[in-house]
Phi, psi and omega in degrees: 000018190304288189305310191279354171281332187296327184302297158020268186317278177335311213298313165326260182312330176110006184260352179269128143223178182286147147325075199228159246202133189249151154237163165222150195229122178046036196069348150347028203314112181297354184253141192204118170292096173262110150089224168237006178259348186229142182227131195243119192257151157238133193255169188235187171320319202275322188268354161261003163279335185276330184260071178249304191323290196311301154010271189279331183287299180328302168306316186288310176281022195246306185270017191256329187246028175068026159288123184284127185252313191154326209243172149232192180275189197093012170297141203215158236281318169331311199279317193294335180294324167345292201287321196262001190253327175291327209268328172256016157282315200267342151302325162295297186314329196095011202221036169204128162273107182237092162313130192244161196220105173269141179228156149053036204026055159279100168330053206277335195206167164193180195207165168214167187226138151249154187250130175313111175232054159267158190304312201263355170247036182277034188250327201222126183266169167244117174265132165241169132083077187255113185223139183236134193271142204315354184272329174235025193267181204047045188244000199089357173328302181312281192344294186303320202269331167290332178277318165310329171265002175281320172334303202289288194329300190311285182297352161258016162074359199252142198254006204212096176265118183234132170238176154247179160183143163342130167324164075116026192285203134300270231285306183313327142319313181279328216275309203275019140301308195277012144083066198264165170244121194296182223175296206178195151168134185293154194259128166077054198257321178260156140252137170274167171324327206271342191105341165262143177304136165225167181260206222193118182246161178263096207222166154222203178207153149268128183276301179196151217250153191255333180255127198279167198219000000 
């Protein structure tokens, strides 16, 4: 766990950043600016192999502080290096977006979009993985990386965004700020870190309709 205690340590002092480094998608600038404190990147394989401690710290504290994520505890530097070596194979392939959200050029959050890639569905993405870090949250981070990823969604053309999140989270509260529409939600879907089930509610939201109506 050597590299996520130094990301740690950054996260403190103020020393971790991203790389940076412009892309474009479809002429897209992968850089988005809020205000003059924060800046929202789209990383590509390379520049996420450079953020992989700072990353992994992102994660570990997201499930340290009993978000469901996919994991529980006891996650150990193997699975975060794994888990994140998956997320940029699949950011090469075309077939993830993953934004990282910097203030004062610090690493604080980050988000990701998967992209549908069966023939009939490229109309609709999935947003995971919002992980904001426990020093800076409730500051408008989530808000921004969400809005930053309707940008992305928007310029790859897909008009149909869909998640899950915990009942009763934070972050389910933040989803229905940003003006996802509730759908439902399964009883017992997840284990959280902690060991208890919980259930999972369900929203998407539409950007823009492919039929006219």
């Amino acid at each position: 766990m050597a590299h996520s205690q130094q990301a740690t340590r950054a996260f403190r002092n103020g020393k971790a950043s991203v790389a940076h480094n412009m892309l474009e998608i479809n002429g897209h600038p992968s850089t988005i600016r809020f205000g003059n404190f924060m800046i929202i990147r789209r990383l590509d394989p390379r520049t996420i192999a450079q953020s992989m401690p700072y990353l992994g710290t992102l994660l570990l504290d997201a499930v340290a502080d009993g978000h469901s994520l996919g994991f529980v505890n006891g996650l150990d530097q193997d699975q975060l290096d794994a888990y994140w070596q998956g997320v940029a194979e699949e950011v090469g392939l075309g077939q993830r977006v993953l934004l990282a959200a910097e203030r004062d050029g610090v690493l604080v959050g980050s988000i990701q979009l998967a992209l549908s890639t069966k023939p009939n569905g490229h109309n609709r993405a999935e947003v995971q993985q919002l992980l904001v870090h426990c020093t800076v949250r409730r500051s408008g981070i989530g808000m921004a990386l969400m809005q930053a990823l309707e940008i992305e969604a928007l310029a790859l053309r897909r008009g149909l965004l869909f998640l899950d999140t915990a009942v009763g989270s934070g972050a389910e509260r933040l989803v229905q700020q940003s003006g996802y529409e509730r759908v439902g939600e399964l009883p017992e879907y997840a284990c959280a870190p902690n060991g208890r089930w919980h259930g999972t509610a369900i929203y998407y939201k539409t950007l823009f309709t492919r039929n006219r109506r």
